[in-house]
C-alpha positions as CSV (number, residue, x, y, z in Angstrom):
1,X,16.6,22.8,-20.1
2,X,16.4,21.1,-23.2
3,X,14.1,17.6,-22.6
4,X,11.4,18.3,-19.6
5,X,9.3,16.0,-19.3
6,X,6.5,15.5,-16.9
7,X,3.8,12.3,-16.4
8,X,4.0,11.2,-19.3
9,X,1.8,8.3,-20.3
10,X,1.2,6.6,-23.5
11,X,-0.7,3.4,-24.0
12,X,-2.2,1.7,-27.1
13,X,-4.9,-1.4,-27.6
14,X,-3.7,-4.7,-28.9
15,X,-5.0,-5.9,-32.0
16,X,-5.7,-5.3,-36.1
17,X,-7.6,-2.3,-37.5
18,X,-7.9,1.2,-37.0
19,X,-9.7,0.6,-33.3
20,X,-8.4,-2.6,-32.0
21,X,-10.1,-4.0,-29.0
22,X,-7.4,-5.9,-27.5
23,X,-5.9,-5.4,-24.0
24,X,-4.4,-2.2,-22.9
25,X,-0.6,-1.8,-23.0
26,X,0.8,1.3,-21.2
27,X,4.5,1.6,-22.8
28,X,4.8,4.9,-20.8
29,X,3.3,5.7,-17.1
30,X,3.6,9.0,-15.7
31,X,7.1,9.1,-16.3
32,X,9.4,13.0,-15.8
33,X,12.6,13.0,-17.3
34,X,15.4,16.5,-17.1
35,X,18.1,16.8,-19.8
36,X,20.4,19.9,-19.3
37,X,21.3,21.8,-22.1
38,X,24.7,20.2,-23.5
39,X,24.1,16.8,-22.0
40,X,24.7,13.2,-23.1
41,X,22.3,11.6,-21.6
42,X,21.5,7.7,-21.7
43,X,18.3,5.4,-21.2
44,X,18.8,2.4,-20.5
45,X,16.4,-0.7,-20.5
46,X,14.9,-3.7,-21.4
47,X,12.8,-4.1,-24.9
48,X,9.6,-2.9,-24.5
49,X,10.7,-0.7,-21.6
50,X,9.6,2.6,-23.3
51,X,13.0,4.1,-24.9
52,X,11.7,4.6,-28.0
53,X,8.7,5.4,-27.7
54,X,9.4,8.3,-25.8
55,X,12.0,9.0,-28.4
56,X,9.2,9.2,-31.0
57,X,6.5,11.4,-28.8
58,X,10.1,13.7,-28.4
59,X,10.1,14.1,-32.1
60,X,6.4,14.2,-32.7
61,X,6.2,11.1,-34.6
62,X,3.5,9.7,-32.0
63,X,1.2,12.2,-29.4
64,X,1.4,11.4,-25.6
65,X,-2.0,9.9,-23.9
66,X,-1.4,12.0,-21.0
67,X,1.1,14.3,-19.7
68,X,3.8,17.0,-21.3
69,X,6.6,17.0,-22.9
70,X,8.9,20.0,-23.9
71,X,11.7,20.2,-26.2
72,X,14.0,23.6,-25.9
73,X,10.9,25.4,-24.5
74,X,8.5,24.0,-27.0
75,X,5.6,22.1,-26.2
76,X,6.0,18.8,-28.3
77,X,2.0,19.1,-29.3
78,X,1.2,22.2,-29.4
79,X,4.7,23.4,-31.4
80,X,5.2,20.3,-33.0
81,X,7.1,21.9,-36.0
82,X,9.2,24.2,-34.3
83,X,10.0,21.4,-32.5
84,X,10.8,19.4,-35.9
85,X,13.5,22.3,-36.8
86,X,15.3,21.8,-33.3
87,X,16.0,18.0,-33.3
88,X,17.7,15.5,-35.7
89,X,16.7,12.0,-35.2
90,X,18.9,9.1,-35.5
91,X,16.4,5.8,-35.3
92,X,18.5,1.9,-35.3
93,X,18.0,-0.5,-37.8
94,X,18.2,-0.1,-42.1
95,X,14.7,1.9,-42.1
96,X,14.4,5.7,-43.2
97,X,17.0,5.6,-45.9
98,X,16.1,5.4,-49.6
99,X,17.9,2.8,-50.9
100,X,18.0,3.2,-55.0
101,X,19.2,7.0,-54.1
102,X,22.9,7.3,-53.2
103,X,24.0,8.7,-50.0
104,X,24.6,12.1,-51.2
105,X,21.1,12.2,-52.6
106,X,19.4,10.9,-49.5
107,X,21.3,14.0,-47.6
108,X,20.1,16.4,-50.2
109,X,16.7,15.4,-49.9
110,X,16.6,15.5,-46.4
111,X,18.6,19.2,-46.6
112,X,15.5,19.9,-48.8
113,X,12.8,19.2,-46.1
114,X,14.6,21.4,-43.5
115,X,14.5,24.0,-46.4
116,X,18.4,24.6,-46.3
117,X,18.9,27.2,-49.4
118,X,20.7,25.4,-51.8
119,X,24.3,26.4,-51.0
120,X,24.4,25.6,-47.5
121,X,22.5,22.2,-48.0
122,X,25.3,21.2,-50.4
123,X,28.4,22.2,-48.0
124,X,27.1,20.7,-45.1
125,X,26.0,17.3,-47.0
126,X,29.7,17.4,-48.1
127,X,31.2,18.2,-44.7
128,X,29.1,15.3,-43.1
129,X,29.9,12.5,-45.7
130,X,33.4,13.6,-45.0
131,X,33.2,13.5,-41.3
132,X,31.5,10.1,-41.1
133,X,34.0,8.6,-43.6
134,X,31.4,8.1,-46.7
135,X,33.3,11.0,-49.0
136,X,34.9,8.0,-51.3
137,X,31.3,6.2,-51.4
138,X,29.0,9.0,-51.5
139,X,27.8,8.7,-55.1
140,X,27.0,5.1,-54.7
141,X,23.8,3.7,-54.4
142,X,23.0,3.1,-50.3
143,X,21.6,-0.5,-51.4
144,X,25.3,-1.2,-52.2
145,X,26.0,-0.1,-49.0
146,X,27.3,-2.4,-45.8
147,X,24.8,-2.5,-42.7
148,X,27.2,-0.5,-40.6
149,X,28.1,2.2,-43.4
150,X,24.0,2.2,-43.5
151,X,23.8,4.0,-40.1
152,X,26.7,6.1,-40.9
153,X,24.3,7.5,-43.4
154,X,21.8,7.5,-40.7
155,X,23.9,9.8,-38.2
156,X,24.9,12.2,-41.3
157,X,21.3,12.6,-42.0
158,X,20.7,13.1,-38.6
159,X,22.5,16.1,-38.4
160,X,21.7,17.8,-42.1
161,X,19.3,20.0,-39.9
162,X,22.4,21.7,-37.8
163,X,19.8,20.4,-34.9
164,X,20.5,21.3,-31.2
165,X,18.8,18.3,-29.6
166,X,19.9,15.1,-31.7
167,X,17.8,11.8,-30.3
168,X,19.8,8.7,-31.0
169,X,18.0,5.0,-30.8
170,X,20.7,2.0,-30.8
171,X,22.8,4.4,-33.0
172,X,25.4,1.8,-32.9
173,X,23.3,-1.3,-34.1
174,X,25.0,-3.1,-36.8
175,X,28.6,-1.3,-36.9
176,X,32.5,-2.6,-36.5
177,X,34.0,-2.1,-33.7
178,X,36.4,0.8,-35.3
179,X,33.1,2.2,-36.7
180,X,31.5,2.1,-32.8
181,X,34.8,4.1,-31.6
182,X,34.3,6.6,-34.5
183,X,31.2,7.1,-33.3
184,X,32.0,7.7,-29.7
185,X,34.7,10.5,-31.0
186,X,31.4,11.9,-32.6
187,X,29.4,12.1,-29.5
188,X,32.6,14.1,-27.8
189,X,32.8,16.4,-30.9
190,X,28.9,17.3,-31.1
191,X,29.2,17.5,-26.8
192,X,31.8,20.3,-27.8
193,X,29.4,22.1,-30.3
194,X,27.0,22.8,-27.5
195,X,24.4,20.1,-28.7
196,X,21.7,17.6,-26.4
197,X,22.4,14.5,-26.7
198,X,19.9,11.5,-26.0
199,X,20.6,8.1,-26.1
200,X,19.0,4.7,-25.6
201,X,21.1,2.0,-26.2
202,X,21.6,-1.6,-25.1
203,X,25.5,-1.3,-24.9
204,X,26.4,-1.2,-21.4
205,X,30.1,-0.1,-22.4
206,X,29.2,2.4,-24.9
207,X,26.7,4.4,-22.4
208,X,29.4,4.7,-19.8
209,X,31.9,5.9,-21.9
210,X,30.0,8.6,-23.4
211,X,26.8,10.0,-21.0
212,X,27.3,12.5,-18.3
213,X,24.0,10.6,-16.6
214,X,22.0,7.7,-17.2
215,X,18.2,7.1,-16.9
216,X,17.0,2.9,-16.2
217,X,13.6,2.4,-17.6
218,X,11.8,-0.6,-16.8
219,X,7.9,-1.0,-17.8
220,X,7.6,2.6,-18.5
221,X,8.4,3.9,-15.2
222,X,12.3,6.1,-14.7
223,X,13.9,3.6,-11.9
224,X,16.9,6.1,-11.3
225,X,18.7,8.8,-12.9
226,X,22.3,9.9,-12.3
227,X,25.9,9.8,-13.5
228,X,27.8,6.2,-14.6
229,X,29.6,6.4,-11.5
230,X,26.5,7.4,-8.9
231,X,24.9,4.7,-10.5
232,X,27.6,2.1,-9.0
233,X,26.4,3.2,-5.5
234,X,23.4,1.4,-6.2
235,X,25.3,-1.8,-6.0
236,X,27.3,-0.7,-2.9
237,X,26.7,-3.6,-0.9
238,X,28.2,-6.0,-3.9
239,X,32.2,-6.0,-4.5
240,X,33.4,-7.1,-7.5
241,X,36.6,-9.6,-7.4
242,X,38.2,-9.9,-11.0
243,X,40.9,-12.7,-11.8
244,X,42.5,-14.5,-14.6
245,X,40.0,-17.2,-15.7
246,X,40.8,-20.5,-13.6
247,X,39.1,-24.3,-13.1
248,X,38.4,-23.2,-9.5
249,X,35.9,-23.7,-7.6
250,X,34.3,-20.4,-6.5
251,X,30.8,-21.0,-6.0
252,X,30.9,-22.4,-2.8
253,X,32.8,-19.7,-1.0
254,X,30.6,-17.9,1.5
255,X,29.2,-14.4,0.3
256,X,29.6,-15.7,-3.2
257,X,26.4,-14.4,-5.3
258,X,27.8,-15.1,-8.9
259,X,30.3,-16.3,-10.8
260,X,31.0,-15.0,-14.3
261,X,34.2,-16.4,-16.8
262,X,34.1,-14.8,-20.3
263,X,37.2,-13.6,-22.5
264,X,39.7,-15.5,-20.5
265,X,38.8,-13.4,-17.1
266,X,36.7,-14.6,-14.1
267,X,34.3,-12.1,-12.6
268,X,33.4,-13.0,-8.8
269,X,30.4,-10.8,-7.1
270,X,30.2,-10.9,-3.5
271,X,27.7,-9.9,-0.5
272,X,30.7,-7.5,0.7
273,X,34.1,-6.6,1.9
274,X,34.5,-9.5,4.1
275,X,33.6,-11.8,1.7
276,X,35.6,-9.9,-1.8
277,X,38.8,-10.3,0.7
278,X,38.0,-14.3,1.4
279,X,38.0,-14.5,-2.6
280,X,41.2,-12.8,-3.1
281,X,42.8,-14.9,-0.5
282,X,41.8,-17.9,-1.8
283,X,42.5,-16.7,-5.6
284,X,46.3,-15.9,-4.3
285,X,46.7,-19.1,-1.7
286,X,45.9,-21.2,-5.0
287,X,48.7,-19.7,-6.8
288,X,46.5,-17.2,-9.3
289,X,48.5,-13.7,-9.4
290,X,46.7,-11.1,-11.3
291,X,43.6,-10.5,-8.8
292,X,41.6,-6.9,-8.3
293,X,38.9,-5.6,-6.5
294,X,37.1,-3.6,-9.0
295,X,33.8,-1.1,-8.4
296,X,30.8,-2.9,-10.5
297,X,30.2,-2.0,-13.6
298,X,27.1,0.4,-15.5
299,X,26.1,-3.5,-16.3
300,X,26.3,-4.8,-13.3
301,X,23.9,-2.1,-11.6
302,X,21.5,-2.4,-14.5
303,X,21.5,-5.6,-13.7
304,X,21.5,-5.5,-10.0
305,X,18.5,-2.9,-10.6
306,X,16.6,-4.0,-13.3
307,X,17.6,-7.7,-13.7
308,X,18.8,-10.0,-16.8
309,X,15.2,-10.3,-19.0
310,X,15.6,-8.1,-22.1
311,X,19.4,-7.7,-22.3
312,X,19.6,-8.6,-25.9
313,X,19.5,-6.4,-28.5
């Protein structure tokens, strides 16, 4: 097993100063959580739901209140830095990176605190910048750099370590669309190497293209754990009818719960089978062609599940 975790709680004071008094928060509550050696897996939830910060007692960064939690074996308090030579952490956002130090400098001094001898730290510095597509900008300064060729720097420092566990948090914040693909080929390679993979992410799309199962948090409590597809069974008694985007009046029909036009297509959710088939007959009767019943979507059960509040990034 590579992530076991079991109750784990953490909670904090609001407030200023080194012993606020504010109210309690509890951004974890008893929460176990399984990843199987060689897994993607995902977590999925709204802000403040507790994704990173169980991200950050995983790679010591913050101590749990109660609870355990055990990376490869290793207690994450009581073996925090044989933990820190098993994982590589990829955290969102522009922080971690020092700016006025190109990106081949920021991987050597990263290679430096794993203690890589000086050899190795250099080849695999080289074989990452290559492999993330920075070769031709490596010797330029990172502040020069694009917001999306930022976390490409991120992920390549992520890995300097050769880590078997890698935790990624919104790894894809901030790139291109090409760049986003890229990084899903990445996922599939480091899959292949034998390497954890754990997630959190806000892309809906992204998760259920690349994780073999998929953990919902809400208020710091697991709500379900299983595979992208297992996870549609959660919205088995809602059929999805799709369409080519028309002025018609759906909203009426009976069983209708929600209509949804984006992108030139028209999304209808019903109560059931009865009621998809009343859609499509009325979508073809009315002269539109293209019409599908389609299982729901990794976003639709998320949102089925957990609801809409927190959905943006």
């Amino acid at each position: 097993m590579s992530v076991r975790v079991s109750g784990l709680t953490r909670s904090y004071r609001n407030g200023k100063g080194w012993r606020p008094k504010g109210a309690e928060v509890v951004a974890l509550d008893q929460l176990s959580l399984a990843v199987e050696q060689g897994e993607v897996h995902g977590l999925l939830g709204p802000n403040g739901a507790g994704k990173t910060t169980l991200c950050k007692i995983l790679s010591t960064i913050l101590l749990p209140t109660a609870g355990t939690a055990e990376v490869l074996g290793h207690d994450v308090v009581a073996e925090a830095p044989r933990v820190r030579e098993l994982i590589g952490i990829v955290f969102g956002g522009e922080r971690g990176l020092y700016w006025k130090l190109t990106a081949r400098q920021n991987l050597r001094y990263w290679a430096a605190m794993y203690k890589l001898p000086d050899q190795l730290a250099q080849r695999r510095c080289d074989e990452l910048l290559d492999r993330l597509g920075l070769a031709d900008r490596a010797d330029d300064l990172v502040e020069t750099y694009s917001r999306g060729m930022k976390q490409r720097v991120h992920l390549a420092r992520g890995l300097i370590g050769d880590p078997r566990l890698v935790l990624f948090d919104e790894p894809t914040t901030g790139m291109d669309p090409v760049s986003a693909h890229d990084f899903r080929d990445l996922i599939a390679e480091l899959r292949a190497e034998g390497r954890t993979i754990l997630i959190t992410t806000h892309d809906m799309a992204e998760a259920e293209a690349v994780c073999d199962r998929v953990t919902l948090v809400d208020k710091g409590k697991v709500v379900a754990t299983e595979t992208p597809r297992g996870l549609a069974k959660m919205s088995a008694l809602h059929r999805w009818v799709e369409a080519d985007d028309t002025d018609l009046d759906l909203g009426g029909l009976p069983g209708v719960v929600d209509v949804v036009q984006r992108d030139g297509l028209l999304r209808v959710k019903t109560d059931g089978d009865d009621s998809a088939r009343s859609v499509v007959d009325f979508l073809l009767s009315n002269g539109i062609r293209s019409v599908r019943v389609v299982q729901p979507t990794l976003e639709d059960v998320y949102l089925d599940v957990i609801g809409s509040r927190g959905m943006g990034v």
